[in-house]
N, C-alpha and C positions, 0 to 999 in steps of 0.2 A: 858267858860264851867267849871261846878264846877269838879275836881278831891279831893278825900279823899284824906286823909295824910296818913301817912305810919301807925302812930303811933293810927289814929281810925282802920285803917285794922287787927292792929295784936289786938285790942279788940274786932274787929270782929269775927277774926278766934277763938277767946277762949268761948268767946259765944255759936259762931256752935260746938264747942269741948266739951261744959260742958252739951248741949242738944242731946246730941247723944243719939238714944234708941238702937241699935243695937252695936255689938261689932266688928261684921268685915262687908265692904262692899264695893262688886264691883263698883259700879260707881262713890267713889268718894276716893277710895283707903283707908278710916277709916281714915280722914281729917275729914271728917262734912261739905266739901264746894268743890263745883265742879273746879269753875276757880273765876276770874275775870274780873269784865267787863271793859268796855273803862273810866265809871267815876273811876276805882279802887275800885269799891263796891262789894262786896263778893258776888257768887250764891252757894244757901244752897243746900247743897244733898237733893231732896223730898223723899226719901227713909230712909233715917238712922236718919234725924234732925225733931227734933220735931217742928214743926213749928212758931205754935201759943205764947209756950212758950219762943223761942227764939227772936220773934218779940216784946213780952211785955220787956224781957232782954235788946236788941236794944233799946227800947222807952224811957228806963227809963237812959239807958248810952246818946243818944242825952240830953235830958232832960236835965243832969247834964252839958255836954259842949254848954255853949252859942254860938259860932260858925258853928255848927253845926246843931241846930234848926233853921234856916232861911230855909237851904235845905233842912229840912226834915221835913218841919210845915203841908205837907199834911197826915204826920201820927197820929199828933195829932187833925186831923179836925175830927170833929162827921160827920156822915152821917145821912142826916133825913129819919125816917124810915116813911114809906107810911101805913099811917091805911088802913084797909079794910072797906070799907062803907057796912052798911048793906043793904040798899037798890038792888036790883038785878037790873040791867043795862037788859033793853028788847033787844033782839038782831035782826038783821032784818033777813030775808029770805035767804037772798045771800050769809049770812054764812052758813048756813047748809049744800047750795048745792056745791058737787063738784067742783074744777075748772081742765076741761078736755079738751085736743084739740078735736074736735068734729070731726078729719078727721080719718081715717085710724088707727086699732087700733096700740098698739105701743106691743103688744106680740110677741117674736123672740123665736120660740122653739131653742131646741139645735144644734149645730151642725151640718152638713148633712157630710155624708162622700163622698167624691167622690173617683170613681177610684171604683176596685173592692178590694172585702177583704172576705178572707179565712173565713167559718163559720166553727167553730170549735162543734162536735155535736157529 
């Protein structure tokens, strides 16, 4: 099982430290990273750390250590993006319709009260 090193963690934490958009915050005490997980990989505050910024920061620090891109080569993989066909896909019938239990309908008014109760008036 891979576990980080001590010494990618505290280039972790400055990372999350340098993308911080807020100045004080509850959930991760104005760290920029909530805890750590079982590999030793940092989780980022989704409140104070700016994200996107910090992950291209992350890509470009793996990038520069060779040890570290074997674990982390699924950040550098492109995703292929799905064109839209122009052609309009005919759709059948049996999408349109409902799909409904046909028995008993399923509405529960509110509550009933039982017992007797004071009408105030």
């Amino acid at each position: 099982m891979f576990k980080l090193d001590e010494k990618h963690l505290d280039a972790a934490k400055q990372i999350a430290k340098e993308h911080r958009r807020k100045k004080s915050c509850d959930a991760c005490y104005d760290r920029g990273w909530i805890g750590v997980s079982e590999q030793n990989l940092l989780v980022l505050c989704t409140r104070c750390v700016e994200m996107d910024a910090a992950m291209d920061a992350w890509k470009a620090y793996v990038s520069e250590n060779e040890e570290l891109k074997e674990h982390f080569s699924e950040l550098f993989e492109e995703k292929p993006v799905e064109e839209a066909s122009d052609a309009p896909t005919k759709s059948t019938v049996h999408e349109h319709q409902k799909v409904s239990p046909q028995g008993k309908p399923t509405f529960n008014p509110g509550l009933r009260r039982t017992g007797h109760s004071k009408k105030i008036g």
